[in-house]
C-alpha positions as a Markdown table, in Angstrom:
| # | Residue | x | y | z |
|---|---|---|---|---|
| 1 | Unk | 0.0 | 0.0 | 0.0 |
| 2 | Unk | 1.1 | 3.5 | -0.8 |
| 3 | Unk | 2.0 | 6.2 | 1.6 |
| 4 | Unk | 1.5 | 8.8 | -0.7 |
| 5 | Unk | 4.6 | 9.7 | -1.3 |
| 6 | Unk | 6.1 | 9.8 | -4.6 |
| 7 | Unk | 9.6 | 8.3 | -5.4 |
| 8 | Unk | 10.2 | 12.1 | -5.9 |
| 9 | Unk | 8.9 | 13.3 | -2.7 |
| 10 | Unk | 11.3 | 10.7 | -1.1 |
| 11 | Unk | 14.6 | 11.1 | -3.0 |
| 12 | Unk | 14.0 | 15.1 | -2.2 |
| 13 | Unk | 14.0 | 14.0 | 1.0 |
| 14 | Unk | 16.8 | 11.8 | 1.4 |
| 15 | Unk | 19.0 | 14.5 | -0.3 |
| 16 | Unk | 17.6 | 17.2 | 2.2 |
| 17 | Unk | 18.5 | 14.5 | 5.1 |
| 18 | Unk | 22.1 | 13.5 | 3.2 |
| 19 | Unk | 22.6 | 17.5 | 3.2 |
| 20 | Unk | 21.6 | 17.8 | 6.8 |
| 21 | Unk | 24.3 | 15.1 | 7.9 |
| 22 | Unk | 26.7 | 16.2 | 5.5 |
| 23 | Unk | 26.6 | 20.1 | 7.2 |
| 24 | Unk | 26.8 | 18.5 | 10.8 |
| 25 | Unk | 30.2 | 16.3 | 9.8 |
| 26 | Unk | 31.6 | 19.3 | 8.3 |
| 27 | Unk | 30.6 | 21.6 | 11.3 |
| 28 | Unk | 32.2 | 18.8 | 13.8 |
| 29 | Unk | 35.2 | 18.7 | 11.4 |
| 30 | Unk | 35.7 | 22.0 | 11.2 |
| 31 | Unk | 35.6 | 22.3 | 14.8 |
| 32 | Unk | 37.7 | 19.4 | 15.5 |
| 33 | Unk | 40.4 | 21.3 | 13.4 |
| 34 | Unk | 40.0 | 24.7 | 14.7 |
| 35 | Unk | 40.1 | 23.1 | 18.5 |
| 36 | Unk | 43.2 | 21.0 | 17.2 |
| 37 | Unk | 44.8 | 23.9 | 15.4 |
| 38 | Unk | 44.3 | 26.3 | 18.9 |
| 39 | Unk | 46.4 | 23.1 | 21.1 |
| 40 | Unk | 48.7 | 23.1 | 18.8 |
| 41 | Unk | 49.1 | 27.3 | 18.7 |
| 42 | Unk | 49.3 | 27.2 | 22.3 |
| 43 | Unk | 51.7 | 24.1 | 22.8 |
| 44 | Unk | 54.3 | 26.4 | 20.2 |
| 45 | Unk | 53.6 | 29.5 | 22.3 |
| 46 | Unk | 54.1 | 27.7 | 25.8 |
| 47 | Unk | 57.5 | 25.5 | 24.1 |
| 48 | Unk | 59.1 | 29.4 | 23.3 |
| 49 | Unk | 58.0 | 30.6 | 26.8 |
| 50 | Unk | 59.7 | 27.2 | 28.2 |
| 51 | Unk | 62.9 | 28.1 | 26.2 |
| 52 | Unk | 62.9 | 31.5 | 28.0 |
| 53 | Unk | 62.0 | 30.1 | 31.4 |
| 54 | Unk | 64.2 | 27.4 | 31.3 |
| 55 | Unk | 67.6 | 29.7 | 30.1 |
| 56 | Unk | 66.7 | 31.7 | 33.5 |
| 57 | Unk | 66.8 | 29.1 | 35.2 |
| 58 | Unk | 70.4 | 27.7 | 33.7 |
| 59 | Unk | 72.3 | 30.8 | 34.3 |
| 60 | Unk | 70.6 | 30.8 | 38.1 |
| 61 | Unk | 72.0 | 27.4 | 38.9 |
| 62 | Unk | 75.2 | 27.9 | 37.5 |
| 63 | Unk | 76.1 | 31.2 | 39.8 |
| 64 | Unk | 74.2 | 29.1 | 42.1 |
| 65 | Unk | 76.8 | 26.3 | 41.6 |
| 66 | Unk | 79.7 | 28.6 | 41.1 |
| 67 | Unk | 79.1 | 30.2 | 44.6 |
| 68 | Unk | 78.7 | 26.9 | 46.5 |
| 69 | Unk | 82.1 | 25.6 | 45.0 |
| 70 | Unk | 83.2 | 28.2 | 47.2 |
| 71 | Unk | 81.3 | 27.8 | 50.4 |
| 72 | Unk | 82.1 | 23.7 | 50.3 |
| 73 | Unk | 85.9 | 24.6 | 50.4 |
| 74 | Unk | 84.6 | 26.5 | 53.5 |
| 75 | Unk | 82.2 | 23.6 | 54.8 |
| 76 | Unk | 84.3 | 20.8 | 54.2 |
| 77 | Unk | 87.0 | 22.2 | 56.2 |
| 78 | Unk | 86.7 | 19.7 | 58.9 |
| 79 | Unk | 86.5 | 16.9 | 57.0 |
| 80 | Unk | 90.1 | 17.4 | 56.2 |
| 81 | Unk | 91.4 | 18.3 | 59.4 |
| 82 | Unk | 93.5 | 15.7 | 62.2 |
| 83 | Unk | 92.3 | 15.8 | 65.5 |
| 84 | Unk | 95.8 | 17.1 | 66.4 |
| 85 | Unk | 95.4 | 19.6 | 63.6 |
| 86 | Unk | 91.6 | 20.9 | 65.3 |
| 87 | Unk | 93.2 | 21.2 | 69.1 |
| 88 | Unk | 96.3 | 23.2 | 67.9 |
| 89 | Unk | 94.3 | 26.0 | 66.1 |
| 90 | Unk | 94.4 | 29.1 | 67.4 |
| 91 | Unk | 91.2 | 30.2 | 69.2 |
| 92 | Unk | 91.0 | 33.1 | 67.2 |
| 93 | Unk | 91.4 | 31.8 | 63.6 |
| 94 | Unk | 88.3 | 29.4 | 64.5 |
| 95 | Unk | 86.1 | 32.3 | 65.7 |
| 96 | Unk | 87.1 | 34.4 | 62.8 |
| 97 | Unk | 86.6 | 30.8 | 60.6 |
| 98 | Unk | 83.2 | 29.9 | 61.7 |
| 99 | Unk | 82.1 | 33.4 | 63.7 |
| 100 | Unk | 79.2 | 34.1 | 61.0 |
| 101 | Unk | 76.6 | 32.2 | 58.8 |
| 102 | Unk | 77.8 | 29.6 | 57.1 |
| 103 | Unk | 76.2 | 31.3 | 53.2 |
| 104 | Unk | 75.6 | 28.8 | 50.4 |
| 105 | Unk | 73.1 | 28.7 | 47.8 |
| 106 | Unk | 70.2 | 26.7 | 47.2 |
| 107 | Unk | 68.6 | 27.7 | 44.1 |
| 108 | Unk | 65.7 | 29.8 | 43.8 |
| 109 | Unk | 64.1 | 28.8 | 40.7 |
| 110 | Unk | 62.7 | 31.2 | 38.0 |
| 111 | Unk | 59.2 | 29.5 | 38.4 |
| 112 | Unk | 55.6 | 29.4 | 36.2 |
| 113 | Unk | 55.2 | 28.1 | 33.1 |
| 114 | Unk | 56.5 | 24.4 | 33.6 |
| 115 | Unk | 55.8 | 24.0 | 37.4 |
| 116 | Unk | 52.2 | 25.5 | 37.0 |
| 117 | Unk | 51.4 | 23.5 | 34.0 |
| 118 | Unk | 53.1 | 20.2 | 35.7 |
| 119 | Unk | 51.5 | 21.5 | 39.2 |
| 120 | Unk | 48.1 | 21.6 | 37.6 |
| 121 | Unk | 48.3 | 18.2 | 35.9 |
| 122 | Unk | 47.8 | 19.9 | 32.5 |
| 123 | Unk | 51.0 | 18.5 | 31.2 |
| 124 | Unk | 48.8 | 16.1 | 28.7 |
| 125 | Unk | 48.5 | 19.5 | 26.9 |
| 126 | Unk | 51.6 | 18.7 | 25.6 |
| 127 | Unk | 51.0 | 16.2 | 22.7 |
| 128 | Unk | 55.1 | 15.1 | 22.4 |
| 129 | Unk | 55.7 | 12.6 | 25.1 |
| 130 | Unk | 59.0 | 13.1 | 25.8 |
| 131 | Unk | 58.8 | 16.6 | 26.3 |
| 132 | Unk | 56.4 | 15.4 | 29.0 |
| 133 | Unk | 58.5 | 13.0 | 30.2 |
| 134 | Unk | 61.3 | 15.6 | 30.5 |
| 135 | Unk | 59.8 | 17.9 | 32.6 |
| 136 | Unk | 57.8 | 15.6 | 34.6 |
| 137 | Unk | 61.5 | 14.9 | 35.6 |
| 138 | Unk | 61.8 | 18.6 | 36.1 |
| 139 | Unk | 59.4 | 18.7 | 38.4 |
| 140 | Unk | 60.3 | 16.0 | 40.0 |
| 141 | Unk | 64.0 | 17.0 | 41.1 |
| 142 | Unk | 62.5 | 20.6 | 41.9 |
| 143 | Unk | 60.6 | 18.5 | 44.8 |
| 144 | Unk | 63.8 | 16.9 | 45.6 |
| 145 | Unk | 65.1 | 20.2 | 45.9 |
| 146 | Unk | 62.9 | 21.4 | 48.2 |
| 147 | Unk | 63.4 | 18.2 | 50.5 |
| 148 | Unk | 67.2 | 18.8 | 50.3 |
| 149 | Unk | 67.1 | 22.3 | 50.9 |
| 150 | Unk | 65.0 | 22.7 | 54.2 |
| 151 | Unk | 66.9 | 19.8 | 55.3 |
| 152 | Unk | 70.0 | 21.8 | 54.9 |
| 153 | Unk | 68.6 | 25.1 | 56.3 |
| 154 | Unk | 66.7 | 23.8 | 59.1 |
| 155 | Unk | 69.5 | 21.4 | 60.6 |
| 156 | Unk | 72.1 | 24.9 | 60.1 |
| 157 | Unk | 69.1 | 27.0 | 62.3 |
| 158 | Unk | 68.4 | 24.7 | 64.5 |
| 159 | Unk | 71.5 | 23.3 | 65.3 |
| 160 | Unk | 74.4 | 24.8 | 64.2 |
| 161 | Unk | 74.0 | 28.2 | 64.6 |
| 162 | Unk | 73.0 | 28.3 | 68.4 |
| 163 | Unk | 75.9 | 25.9 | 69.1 |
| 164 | Unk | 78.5 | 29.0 | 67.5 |
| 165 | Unk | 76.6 | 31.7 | 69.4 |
| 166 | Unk | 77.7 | 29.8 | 71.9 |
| 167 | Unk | 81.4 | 28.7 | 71.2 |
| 168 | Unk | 82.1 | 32.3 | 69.3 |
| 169 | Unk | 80.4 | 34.1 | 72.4 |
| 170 | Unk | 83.4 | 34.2 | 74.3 |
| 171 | Unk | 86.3 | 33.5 | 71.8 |
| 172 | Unk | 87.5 | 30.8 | 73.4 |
| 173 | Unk | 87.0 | 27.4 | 72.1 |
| 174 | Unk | 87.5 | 24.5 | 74.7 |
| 175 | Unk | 88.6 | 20.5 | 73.2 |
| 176 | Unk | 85.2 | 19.4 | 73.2 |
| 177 | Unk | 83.5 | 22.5 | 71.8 |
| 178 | Unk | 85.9 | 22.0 | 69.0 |
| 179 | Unk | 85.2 | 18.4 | 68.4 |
| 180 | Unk | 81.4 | 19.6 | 68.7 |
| 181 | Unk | 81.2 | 22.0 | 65.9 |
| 182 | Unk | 83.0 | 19.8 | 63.9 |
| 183 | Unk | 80.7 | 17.2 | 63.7 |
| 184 | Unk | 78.0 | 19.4 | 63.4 |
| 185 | Unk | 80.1 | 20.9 | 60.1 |
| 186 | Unk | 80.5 | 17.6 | 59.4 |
| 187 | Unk | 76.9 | 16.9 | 58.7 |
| 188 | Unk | 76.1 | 20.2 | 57.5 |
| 189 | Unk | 78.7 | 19.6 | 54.7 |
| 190 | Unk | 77.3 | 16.5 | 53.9 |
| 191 | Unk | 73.6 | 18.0 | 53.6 |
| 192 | Unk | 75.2 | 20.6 | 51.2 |
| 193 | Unk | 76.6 | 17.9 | 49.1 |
| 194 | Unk | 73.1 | 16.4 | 48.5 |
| 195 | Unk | 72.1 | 19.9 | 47.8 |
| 196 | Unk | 74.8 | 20.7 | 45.3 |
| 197 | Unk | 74.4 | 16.9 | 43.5 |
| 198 | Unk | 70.2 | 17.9 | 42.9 |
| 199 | Unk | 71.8 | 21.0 | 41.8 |
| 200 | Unk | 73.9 | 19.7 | 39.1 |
| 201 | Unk | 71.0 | 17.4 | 38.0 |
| 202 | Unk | 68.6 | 20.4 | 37.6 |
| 203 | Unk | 71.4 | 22.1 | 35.4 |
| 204 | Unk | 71.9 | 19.0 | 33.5 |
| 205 | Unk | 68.3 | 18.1 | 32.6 |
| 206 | Unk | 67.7 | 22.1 | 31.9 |
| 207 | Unk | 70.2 | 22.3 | 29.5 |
| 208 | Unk | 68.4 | 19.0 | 28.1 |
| 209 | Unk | 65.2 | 20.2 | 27.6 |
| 210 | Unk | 66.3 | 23.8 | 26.9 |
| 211 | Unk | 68.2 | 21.9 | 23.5 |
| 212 | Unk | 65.4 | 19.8 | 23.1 |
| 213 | Unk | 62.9 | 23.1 | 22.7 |
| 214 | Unk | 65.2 | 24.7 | 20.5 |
| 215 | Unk | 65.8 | 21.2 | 17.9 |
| 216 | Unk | 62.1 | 21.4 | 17.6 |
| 217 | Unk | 61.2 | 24.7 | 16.7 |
């Protein structure tokens, strides 16, 4: 039995209904480009501000590095000194020795970009892998830093610092004060190292991903 529609009536509207489904494809397609086209604006825009971010950050770690060359000559003194050696010192070279803050640095990093984006757990933004991988690695030794660093500064606060107000207080440095601070140099050096090692690892994957930006532009 008839509808009464004519074979006409119904190819008119299967074209009209091919038409229809053909515009929606080509609306999602477009979209789907525009949207993919926009990540991929924004992943070049973020790779040149990481370039930037990233040089900061070498040429901070490398005074940073440069400077605590110095204060580990300074830190490690009584690692390579005899017991003999410590008792024979003049209590005056050790009070003008150890009398102030022992300075180092710890790296303050030039931070944003990277640590928000890794922070925010945006980093799938960024379509290459390894570029993810790399600064999920980032990220990761800036925590260690962190760790390392308070470590440091807290055991220098809390312990060595009050026992040198006390030993420098009155100039004169007695055996066992002697042997005290230098076990508590001892460790304090030590703490420092770990610092300076997670400093050399920040340099060395910075200057990674900085090249690794810069081969990919």
């Amino acid at each position: 039995m008839s509808d009464g529609r004519s074979p006409r009536t119904l190819r008119r509207g299967t074209a009209e209904f091919a038409l229809i489904v053909f515009g929606v494809f080509v609306a999602l397609a477009a979209e789907s480009w525009w949207s993919e086209r926009q990540d991929r604006r924004f992943e070049r825009e973020l790779r040149d501000d990481m370039v930037a971010e990233f040089e900061t950050n070498i040429r901070i770690l490398e005074a940073d590095l440069a400077a605590n060359d110095s204060s580990q000559a300074r830190l490690s003194f009584f690692d390579e000194i005899t017991d003999a050696e410590l008792q024979s010192m003049p209590d005056e070279d050790l009070t003008t020795r150890f009398g102030g803050f022992a300075n180092w640095s710890g790296f303050d990093p030039e931070m944003g970009i990277v640590q928000a984006l890794v922070e925010s757990g945006n980093v799938g933004a960024v379509e290459d892998r390894e570029l993810r991988l790399l600064l999920s690695r980032w990220a990761g030794l800036l925590e260690e830093k962190r760790r390392f660093n308070l470590q440091a500064v807290d055991f220098q606060s809390h312990d060595v610092v009050p026992v040198l107000a006390r030993v420098t207080g009155d100039r004169v440095w007695t055996d066992v004060e002697r042997r005290e601070v230098q076990t508590l140099y001892q460790v304090l050096s030590t703490l420092q190292r770990t610092v300076i090692g997670n400093q050399q690892r920040l340099h060395s994957t910075a200057l990674e991903i900085r090249s690794y930006l810069e081969d990919r532009r």
